[in-house]
Each structure stands twice: as structure tokens, then as C-alpha cells.
C-alpha positions as CSV (number, residue, x, y, z in Angstrom):
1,X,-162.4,-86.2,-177.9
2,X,-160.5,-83.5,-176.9
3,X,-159.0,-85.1,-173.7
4,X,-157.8,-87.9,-176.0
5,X,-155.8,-86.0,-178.5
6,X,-153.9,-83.9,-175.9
7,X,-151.7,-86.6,-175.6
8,X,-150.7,-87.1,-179.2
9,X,-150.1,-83.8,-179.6
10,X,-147.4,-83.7,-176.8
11,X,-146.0,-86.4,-177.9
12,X,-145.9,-84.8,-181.7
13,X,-144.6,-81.8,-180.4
14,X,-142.1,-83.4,-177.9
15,X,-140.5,-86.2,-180.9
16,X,-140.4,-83.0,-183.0
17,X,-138.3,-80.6,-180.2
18,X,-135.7,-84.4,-179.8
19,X,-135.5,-84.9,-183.7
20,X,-134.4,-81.0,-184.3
21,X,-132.1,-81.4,-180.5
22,X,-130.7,-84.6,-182.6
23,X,-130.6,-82.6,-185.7
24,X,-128.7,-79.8,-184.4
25,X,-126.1,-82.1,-182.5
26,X,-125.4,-84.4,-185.8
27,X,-125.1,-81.0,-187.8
28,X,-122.5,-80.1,-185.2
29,X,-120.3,-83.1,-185.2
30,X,-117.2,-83.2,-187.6
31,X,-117.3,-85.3,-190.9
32,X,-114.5,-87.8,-192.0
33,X,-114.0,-88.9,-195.6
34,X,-114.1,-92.9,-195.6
35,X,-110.6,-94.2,-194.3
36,X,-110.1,-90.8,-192.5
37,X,-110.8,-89.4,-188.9
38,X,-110.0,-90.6,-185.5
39,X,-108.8,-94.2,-185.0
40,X,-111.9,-96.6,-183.6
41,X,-112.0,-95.9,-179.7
42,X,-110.8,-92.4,-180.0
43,X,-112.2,-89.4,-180.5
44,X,-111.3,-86.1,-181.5
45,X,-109.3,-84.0,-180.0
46,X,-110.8,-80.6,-178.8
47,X,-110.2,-77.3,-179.5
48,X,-111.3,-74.1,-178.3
49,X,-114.0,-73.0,-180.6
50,X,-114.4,-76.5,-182.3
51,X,-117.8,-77.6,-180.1
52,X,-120.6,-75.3,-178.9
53,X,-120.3,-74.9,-175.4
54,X,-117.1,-76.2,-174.7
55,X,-114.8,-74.4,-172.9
56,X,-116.5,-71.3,-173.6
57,X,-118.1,-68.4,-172.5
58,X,-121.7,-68.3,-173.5
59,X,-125.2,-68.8,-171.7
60,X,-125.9,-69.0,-168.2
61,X,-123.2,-67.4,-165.6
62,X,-122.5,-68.4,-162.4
63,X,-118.9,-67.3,-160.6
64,X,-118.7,-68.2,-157.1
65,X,-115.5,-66.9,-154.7
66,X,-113.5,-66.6,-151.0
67,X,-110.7,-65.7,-149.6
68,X,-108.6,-63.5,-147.4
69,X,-109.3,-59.8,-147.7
70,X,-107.5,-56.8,-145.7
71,X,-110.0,-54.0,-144.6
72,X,-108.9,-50.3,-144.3
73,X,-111.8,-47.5,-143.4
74,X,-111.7,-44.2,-141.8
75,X,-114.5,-40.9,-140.8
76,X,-113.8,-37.6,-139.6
77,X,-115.5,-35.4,-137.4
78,X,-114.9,-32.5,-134.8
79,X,-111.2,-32.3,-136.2
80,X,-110.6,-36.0,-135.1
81,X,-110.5,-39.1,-137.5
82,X,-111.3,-42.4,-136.4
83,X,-109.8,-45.8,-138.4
84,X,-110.7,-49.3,-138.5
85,X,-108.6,-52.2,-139.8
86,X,-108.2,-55.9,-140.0
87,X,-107.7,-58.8,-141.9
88,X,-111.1,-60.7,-142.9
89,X,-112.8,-63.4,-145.2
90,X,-114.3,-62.1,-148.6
91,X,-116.8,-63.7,-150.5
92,X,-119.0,-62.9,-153.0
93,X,-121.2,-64.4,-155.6
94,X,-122.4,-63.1,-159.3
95,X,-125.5,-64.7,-161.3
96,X,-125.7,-63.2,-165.0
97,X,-125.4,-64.5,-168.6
98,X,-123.7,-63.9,-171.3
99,X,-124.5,-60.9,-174.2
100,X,-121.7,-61.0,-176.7
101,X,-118.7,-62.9,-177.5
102,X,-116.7,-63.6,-173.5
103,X,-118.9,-61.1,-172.1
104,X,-120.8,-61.2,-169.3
105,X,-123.7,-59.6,-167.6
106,X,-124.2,-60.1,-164.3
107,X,-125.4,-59.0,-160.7
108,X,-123.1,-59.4,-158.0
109,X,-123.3,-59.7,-153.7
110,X,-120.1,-59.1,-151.7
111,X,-119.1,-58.4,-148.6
112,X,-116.1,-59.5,-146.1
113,X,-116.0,-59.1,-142.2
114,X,-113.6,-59.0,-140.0
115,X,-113.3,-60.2,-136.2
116,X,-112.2,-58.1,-133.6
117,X,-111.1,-55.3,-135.6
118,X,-108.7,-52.5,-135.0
119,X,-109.7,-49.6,-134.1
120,X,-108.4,-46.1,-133.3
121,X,-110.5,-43.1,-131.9
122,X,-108.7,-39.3,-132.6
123,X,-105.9,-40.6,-135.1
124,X,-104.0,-42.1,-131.8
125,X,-102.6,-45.3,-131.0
126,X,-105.1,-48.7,-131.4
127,X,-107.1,-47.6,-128.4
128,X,-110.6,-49.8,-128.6
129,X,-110.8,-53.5,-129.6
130,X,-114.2,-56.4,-129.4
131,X,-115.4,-55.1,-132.3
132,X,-116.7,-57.6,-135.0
133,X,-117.8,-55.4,-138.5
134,X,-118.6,-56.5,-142.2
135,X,-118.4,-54.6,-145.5
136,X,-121.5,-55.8,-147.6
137,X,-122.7,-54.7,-150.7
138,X,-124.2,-55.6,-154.2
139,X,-124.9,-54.3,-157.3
140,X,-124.2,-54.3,-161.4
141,X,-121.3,-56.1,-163.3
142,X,-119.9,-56.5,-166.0
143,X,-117.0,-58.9,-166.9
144,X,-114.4,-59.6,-170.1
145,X,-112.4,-62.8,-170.9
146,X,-109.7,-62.7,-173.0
147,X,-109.2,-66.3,-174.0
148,X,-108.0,-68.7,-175.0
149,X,-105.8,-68.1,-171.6
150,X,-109.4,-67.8,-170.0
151,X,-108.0,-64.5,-167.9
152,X,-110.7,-62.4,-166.7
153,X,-111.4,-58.8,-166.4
154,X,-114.8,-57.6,-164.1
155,X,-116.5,-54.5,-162.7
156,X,-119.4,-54.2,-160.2
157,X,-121.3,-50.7,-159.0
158,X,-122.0,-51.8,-155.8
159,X,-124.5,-50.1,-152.9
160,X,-123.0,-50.8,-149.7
161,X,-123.0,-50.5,-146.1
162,X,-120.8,-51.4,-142.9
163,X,-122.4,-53.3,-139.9
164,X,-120.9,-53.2,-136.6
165,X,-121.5,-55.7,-133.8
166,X,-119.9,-56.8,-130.2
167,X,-117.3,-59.4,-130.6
168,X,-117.8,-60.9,-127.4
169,X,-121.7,-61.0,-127.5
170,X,-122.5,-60.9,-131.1
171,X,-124.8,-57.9,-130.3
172,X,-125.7,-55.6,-133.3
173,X,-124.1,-51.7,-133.2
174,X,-124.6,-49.2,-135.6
175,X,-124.9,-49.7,-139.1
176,X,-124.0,-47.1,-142.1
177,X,-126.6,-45.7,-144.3
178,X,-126.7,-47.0,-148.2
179,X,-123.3,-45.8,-149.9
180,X,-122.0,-46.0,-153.4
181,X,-118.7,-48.3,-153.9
182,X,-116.6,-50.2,-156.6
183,X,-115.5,-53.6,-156.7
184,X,-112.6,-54.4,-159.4
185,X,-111.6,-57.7,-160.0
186,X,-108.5,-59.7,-162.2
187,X,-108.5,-63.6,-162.5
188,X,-107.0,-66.4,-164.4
189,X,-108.8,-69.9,-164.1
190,X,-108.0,-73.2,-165.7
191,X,-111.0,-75.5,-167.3
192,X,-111.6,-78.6,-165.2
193,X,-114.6,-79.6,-166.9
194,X,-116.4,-78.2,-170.1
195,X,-118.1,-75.8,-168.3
196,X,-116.2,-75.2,-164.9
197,X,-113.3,-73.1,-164.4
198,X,-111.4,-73.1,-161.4
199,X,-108.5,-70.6,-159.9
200,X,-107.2,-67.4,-158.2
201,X,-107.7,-63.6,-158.3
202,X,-107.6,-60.3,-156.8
203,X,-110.0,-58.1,-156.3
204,X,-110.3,-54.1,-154.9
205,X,-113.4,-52.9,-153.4
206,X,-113.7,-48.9,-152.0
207,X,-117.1,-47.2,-150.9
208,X,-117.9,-44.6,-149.2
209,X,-120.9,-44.1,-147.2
210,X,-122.5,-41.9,-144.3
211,X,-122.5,-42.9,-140.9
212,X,-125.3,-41.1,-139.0
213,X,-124.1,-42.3,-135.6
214,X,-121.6,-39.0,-135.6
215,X,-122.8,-37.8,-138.8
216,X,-119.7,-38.1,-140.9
217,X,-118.8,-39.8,-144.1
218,X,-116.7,-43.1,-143.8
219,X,-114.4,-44.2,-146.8
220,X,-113.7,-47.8,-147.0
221,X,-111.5,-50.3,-148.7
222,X,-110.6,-54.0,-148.9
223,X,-108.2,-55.6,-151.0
224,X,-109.0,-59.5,-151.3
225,X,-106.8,-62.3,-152.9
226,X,-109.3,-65.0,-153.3
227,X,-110.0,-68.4,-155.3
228,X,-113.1,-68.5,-157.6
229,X,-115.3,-71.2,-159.7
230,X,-117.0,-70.2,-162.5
231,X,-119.8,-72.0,-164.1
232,X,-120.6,-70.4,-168.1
């Protein structure tokens, strides 16, 4: 007997959950006085605000981004400071949700590499090339929009580390121990659907961390302009 009823009480429960979805929705929806409101075949015109979840910022996060970023970084040791440079591809990803009004909450990876860096031993001229080497980290964020222009604002704490590797053979090098860094990011995106943005934005990432091949602390920096899809 009790086999049999577990069905019925699914279905109770899951016609209940629909009528208070339904509910909800109707409660939602604008009311025109008789002879009033939208001619037949048309609809409303949104506005931002006027329908939950419409071009706004609220529930699940998801921004998504790549692009062109130029890497700076630099160590010194016995008296002499070695520099690495290069133009690379940034990407990055952030999975959070929303806590208050435009504001998100999220956690963030990054990184961008660069092929066949630039690199210069002493402070002297470019004296070393065939060396591939990426900037990764992850960590923290926070980010504001300031609508209705949709303009973003974001922050991440990131832990980081460089990798270095043979450009010719793809053979790993040395890697950096765990550092502390900051990513900064500014963005404008343009709706394309009610819950995707699209657009551009420019982002600053610095770190520093220790590198216990010569046992010296190397600073590092990348400025990125990249484009981005959001999903909130």
C-alpha cells in the first residue's frame, strides 16, 4: 500500500510546485484595464527592471573571456636582473552568483602564455630566445555593475605561478613557487539575449612570486584587452 501511494504523492507534490511556478509567473505579468494594453500580436515592451530576470544581474554567474595580453616580468639576483617579455593570449573564466543588487560573487582561473618569449639575462640586450612560459593563477572575486549601461567593475586575489617550457620541444623547465597576485578588470557588454551579454574589456594582472631556481623573487605583469560573455 505503500508502493502505490508514492506515486500520487509525486504527482500531488509536483502539480502543486507547477500551480505556485504558474502562480508566480501570472502574478508577474502586467494587468490592462479592458480596451487598454498592447495591440493583439504585440506585446509589451521591456524595460530594465520591469520582468524578473531580464536583463539583469541576479542568480547564477557565469563570465567567460580571451584575448591578447602583453607580459612584463623581471628577478634579481647577484646584482644582475633578468626580464621576460612578450605578447600572449589571455583567458580566464569566473563561476559565482549573485549576493545583492549587480553584485557578484565569484571564483575566478586565469592565466595567459606566451610563445617564444623575450628574454634578457644581466639587464643586457635580448640575449636568449625558445622559451615558451605561462602566467596562471586563480582565486576570489568580486564584481560591480553599474547599469542600466551594463558597465562592469571586478576584482580577483589570485595565487599564481609562472611555468616555463622549451619552445621547440614543448619540454617542461622550471616552475615558480605559489605567489600572491591581482587581477583588475573594466568592461562594458551589450545584452543579446535576456540573459547573455556580450563585449570588450581590459584587464591588469601583477603577482609576485619566488622562483627557487636562483632563489629570487620575480614580479610579474600582464595587461590584456580582451572580449567577454557573460551569462547572469
Amino acid at each position: 500500500m505503500r508502493h502505490s501511494l508514492r506515486p500520487l504523492v509525486l504527482l500531488a507534490v509536483a502539480s502543486g510546485t507547477l500551480l505556485l511556478g504558474e502562480s508566480a509567473a501570472f502574478a508577474q505579468r502586467p494587468y490592462y484595464g479592458r480596451g487598454y494594453g498592447p495591440q493583439p500580436g504585440y506585446g509589451p515592451a521591456p524595460a530594465y527592471g520591469s520582468w524578473y530576470g531580464y536583463h539583469q544581474h541576479d542568480g547564477f554567474y557565469m563570465r567567460v573571456y580571451a584575448g591578447l595580453g602583453y607580459f612584463t616580468a623581471s628577478e634579481t639576483f647577484g646584482g644582475a636582473t633578468d626580464t621576460y617579455s612578450g605578447l600572449g593570449a589571455t583567458y580566464g573564466a569566473a563561476f559565482g552568483g549573485t549576493i545583492a543588487r549587480n553584485l557578484i560573487l565569484y571564483g575566478e582561473v586565469l592565466g595567459t602564455t606566451v610563445t617564444d618569449a623575450t628574454a634578457s639575462y644581466g639587464g643586457g640586450a635580448p640575449d636568449f630566445s625558445g622559451l615558451d612560459l605561462t602566467l596562471f593563477g586563480f582565486g576570489p572575486g568580486v564584481a560591480y555593475y553599474i547599469e542600466p549601461v551594463n558597465l562592469y567593475l571586478s576584482g580577483t586575489l589570485t595565487f599564481t605561478e609562472i611555468s616555463f617550457s622549451d619552445t621547440n620541444t614543448a619540454q617542461p623547465l622550471d616552475n615558480t613557487n605559489l605567489g600572491i597576485g591581482f587581477s583588475f578588470m573594466v568592461g562594458k557588454e551589450w545584452w543579446v539575449t535576456p540573459d547573455w551579454g556580450i563585449g570588450i574589456a581590459g584587464q591588469f594582472h601583477i603577482a609576485a612570486m619566488h622562483d627557487p631556481t636562483v632563489d629570487a623573487r620575480l614580479r610579474a605583469s600582464v595587461f590584456s584587452l580582451l572580449f567577454s560573455a557573460t551569462y547572469n
